[in-house]
C-alpha positions in Angstrom: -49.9 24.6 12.2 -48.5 27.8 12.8 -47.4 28.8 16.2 -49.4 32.2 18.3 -46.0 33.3 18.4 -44.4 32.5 15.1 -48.2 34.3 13.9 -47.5 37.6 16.0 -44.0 37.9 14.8 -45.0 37.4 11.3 -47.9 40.8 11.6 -44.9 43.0 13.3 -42.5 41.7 10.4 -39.9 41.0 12.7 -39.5 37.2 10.8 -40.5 33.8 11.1 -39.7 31.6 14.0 -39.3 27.8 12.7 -42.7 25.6 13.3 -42.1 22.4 15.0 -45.4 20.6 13.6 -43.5 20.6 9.9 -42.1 17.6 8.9 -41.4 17.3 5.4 -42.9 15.3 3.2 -45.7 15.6 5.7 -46.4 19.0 4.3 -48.8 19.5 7.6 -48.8 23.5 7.1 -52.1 25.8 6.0 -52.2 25.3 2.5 -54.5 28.0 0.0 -57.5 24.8 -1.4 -56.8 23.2 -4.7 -59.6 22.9 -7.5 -59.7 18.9 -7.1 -62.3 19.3 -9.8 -59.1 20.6 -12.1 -56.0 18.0 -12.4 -52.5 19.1 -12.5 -53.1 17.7 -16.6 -55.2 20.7 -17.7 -53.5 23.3 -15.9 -53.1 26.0 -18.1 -49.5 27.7 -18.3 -49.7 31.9 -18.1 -49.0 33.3 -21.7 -46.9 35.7 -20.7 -44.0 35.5 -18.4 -41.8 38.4 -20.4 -41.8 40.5 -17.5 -40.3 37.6 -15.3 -37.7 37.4 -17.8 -38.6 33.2 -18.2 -39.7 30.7 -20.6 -43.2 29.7 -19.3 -43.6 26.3 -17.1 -45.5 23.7 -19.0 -48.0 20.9 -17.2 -47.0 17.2 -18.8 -49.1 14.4 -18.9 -48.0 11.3 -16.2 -51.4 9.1 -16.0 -51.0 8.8 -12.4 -52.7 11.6 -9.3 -49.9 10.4 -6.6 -48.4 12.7 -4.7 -44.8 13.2 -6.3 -42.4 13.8 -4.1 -38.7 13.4 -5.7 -37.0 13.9 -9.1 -34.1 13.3 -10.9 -32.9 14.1 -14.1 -30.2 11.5 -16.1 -29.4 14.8 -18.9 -30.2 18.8 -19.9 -32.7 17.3 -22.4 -34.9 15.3 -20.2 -34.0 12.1 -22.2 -34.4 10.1 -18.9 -35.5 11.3 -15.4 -37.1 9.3 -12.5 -40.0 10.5 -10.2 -41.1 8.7 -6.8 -44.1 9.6 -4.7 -47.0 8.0 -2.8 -47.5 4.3 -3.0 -44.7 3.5 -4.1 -45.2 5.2 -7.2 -42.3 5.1 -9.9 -42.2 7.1 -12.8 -39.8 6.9 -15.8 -39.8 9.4 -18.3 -38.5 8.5 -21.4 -36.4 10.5 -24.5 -39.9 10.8 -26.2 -41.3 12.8 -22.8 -43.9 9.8 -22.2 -43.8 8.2 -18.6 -43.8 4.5 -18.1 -44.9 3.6 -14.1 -41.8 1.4 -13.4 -43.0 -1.5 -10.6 -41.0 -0.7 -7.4 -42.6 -4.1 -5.3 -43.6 -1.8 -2.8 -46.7 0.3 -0.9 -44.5 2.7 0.9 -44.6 5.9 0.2 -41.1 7.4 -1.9 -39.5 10.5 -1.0 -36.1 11.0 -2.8 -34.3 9.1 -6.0 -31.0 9.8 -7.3 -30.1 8.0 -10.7 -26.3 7.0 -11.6 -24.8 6.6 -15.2 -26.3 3.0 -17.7 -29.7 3.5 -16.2 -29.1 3.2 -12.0 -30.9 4.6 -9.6 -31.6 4.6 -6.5 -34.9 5.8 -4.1 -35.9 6.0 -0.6 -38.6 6.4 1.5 -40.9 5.5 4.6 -40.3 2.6 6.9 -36.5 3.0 6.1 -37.5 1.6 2.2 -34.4 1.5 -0.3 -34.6 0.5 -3.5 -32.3 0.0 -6.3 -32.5 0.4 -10.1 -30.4 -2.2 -11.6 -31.0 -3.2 -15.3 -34.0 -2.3 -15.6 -35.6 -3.9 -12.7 -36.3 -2.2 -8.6 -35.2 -4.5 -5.9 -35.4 -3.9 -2.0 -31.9 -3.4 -0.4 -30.8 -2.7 3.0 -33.3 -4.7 4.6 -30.5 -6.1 7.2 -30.1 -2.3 8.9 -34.2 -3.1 9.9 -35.1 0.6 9.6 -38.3 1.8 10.6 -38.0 5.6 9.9 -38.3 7.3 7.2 -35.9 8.0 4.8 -36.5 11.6 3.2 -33.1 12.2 1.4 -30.5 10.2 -0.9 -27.5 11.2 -3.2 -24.7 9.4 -4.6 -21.1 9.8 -5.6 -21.0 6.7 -7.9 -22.4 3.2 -8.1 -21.2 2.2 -5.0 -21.1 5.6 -2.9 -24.7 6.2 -1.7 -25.6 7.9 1.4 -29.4 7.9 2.4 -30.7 10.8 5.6 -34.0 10.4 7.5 -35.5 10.9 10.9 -34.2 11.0 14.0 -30.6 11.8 12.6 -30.3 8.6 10.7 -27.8 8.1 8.1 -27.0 5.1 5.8 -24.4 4.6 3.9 -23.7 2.0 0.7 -20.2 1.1 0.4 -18.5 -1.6 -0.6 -22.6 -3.4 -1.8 -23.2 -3.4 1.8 -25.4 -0.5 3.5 -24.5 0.2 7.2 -25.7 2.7 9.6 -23.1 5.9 10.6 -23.2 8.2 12.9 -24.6 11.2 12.6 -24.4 12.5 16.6 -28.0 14.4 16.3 -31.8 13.2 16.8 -32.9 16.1 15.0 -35.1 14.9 11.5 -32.6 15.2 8.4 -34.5 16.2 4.9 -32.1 16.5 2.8 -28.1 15.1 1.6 -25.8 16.5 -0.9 -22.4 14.9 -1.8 -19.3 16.1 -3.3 -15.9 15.0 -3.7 -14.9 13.5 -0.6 -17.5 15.3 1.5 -21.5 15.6 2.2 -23.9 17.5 3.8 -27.1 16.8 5.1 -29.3 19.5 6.7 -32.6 19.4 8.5 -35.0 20.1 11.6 -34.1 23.6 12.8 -31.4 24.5 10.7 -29.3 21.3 11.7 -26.5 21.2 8.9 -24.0 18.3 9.2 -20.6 17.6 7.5 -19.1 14.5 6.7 -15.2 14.7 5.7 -12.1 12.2 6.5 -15.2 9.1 7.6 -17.2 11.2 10.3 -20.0 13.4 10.8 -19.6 16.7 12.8 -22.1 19.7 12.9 -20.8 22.0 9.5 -19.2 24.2 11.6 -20.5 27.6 9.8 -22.6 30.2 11.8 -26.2 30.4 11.3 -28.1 33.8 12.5 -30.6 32.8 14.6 -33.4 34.7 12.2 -32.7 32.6 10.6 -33.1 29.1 12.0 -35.5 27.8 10.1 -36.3 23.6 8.8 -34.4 22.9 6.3 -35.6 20.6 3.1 -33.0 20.9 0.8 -29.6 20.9 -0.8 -27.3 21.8 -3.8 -24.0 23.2 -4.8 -23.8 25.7 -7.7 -20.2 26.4 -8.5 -18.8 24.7 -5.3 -21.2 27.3 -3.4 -23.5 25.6 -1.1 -27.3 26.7 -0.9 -30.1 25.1 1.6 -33.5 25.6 1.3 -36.5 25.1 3.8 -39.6 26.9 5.6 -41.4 30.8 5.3 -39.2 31.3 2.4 -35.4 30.6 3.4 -32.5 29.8 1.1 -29.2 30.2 2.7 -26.0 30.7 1.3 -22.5 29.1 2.5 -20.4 31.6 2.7 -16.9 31.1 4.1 -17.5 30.4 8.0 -21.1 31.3 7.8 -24.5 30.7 6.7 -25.7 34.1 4.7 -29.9 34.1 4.0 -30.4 35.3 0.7 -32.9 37.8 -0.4 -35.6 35.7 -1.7 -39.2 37.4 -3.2 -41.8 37.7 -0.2 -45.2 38.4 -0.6 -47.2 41.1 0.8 -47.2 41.9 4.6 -49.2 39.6 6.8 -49.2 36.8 4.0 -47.3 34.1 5.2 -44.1 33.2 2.8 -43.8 29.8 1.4 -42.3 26.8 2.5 -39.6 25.7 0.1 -39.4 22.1 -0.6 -36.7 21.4 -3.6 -34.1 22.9 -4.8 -32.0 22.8 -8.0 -28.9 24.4 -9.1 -26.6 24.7 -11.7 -26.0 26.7 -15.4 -25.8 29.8 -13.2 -28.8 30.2 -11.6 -30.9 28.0 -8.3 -34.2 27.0 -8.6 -36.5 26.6 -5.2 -40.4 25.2 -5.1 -42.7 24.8 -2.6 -46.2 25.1 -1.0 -49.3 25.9 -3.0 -47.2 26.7 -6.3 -44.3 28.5 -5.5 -41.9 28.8 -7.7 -38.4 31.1 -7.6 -35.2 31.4 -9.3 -31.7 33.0 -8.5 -30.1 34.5 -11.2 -26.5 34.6 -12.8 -26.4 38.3 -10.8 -27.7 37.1 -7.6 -30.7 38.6 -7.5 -34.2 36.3 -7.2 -37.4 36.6 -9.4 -40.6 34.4 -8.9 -41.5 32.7 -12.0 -45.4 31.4 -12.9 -46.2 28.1 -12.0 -49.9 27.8 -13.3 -50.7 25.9 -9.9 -51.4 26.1 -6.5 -50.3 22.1 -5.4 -47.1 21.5 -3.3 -44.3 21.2 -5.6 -41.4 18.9 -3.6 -38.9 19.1 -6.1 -37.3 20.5 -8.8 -34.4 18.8 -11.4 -32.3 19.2 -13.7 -29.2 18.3 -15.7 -26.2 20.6 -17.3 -29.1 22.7 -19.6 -32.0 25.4 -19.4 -34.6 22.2 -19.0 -35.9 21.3 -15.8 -38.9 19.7 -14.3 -40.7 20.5 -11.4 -42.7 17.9 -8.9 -45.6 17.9 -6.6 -49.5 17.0 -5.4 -51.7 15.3 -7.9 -49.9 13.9 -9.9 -48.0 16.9 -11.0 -45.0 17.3 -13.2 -44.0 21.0 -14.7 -41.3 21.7 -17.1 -39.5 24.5 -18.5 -38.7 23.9 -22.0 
């Protein structure tokens, strides 16, 4: 629900002001109304999208009207990709683009999966679920840390270098085949983790970005302007560059010792901007999606162009692996992907 405030600055164009009541995946903003009578299957993708410069997004066909809510992708051709959502619904899509519903033993709803080389994976969600994909088969692990929040975020270095993010500034960490708790020396909500070599980042609630380097966490260090202090969902590197995503449109860009926004598309005055959920990057160019269809992409120059996403459901993610494919996530069952 949007703030009187947050409302008042966004008719005198001064900016947004972040919204407490958001809590991704709770997705508990204004939303335009989706044709229910029209599933996510049948949407229809525009047939032109020349002056966006962009191949058009295509629906595919996954059986199932769960809210989808994470996505990775095993390759650049889609050969393999898992998709969690609601109810502990897991998706597998296979070489041939069909999706087999893998069992995951549980009713929890899935926010975030990661996958790891000969067929690994790993997802998270509420309750402090963690599951792990080992030949072929989704087994419960981490049950001895006796979570009870949510886990939004998860991304791994290797087979045994997994780091999970969730409410209340909890972090998990597999190491070792043990997970254990670390410190992350915040309450605020955490949405989102990214991991490179030898570091990660996590960002969330209010613009809270956190750093993990030499076995600790510490706030990132980089400036953010306060404009732009907005919830942040998401995270990925392009190039070693870092970009975040997160509410009334906001991508920020790591530059040096500071956080730069970056010129995203906005709609009209008085139309409120959308709230970006995913993000993807690599092959030159970041993908963001978000509420009621949104769909954007920064390219090799910099600059950002909206691209036609034939819907107007959530999308929560977007993935994507070393090629021009990707797919995109979201309400109803949906799955998008550019060819």
């Amino acid at each position: 629900m949007l703030r009187s405030l947050g409302a008042l600055l966004l008719a005198l164009g001064a900016g947004c002001v972040p919204d407490p009541d958001i809590k991704v995946p709770d997705f508990s903003v204004p939303r335009p109304p989706v044709d229910m009578a029209s599933p996510p299957a049948d949407l229809t993708a525009p047939a032109d999208l020349s002056d966006l410069g962009a191949a058009a997004w295509q629906p595919e066909r996954t059986g199932t009207m769960a809210f989808l809510r994470g996505a990775w992708a095993a390759d650049g051709a889609l050969s393999a990709a898992y998709i969690v959502g609601h109810g502990g619904t897991i998706l597998r899509r296979t070489q041939g683009g069909d999706y087999v519903v893998e069992p995951s033993g549980t009713t929890e709803n899935l926010y975030a999966v990661v996958g790891l080389p000969g067929g690994e994976a790993y997802a998270v969600g509420a309750a402090g679920v963690i599951l792990h994909r080992q030949e072929g088969t989704w087994k419960r692990e981490g049950m001895g840390l006796a979570l009870t929040v949510g886990l939004f975020g998860v991304a791994a270095a290797g087979p045994d270098e997994v780091i999970a993010v969730g409410d209340a500034g909890t972090i998990v960490r597999r190491s070792g085949g043990t997970w254990q708790a670390e410190t992350s020396g915040t309450r605020s909500d955490l949405r989102a983790v990214w991991m490179g070599s030898g570091e990660a980042v996590a960002v969330g609630a209010m613009a809270t970005i956190l750093r993990r380097q030499m076995g600790g966490w510490g706030a990132d260090g980089a400036s953010v302007q306060p404009a732009d202090r907005q919830n942040l969902f998401a995270i990925a590197s392009l190039d070693g560059v870092l970009f975040a995503a997160g509410e009334y449109g906001t991508v920020l860009r790591r530059q040096m010792d500071r956080w730069v926004a970056e010129p995203t598309v906005k709609p009209p005055m008085m139309m409120q901007p959308p709230h970006l959920y995913g993000l993807w990057a690599g092959g030159g160019e970041v993908v963001v999606v978000g509420s009621a269809g949104a769909l954007q992409r920064r390219t090799a120059m910099g600059t950002w162009v909206e691209e036609r996403s034939g819907t107007q459901v959530d999308l929560s993610a977007v993935t994507g692996a070393g090629g021009r494919a990707l797919l995109a996530v979201g309400a109803m069952g949906t799955v998008l992907r550019r060819p």
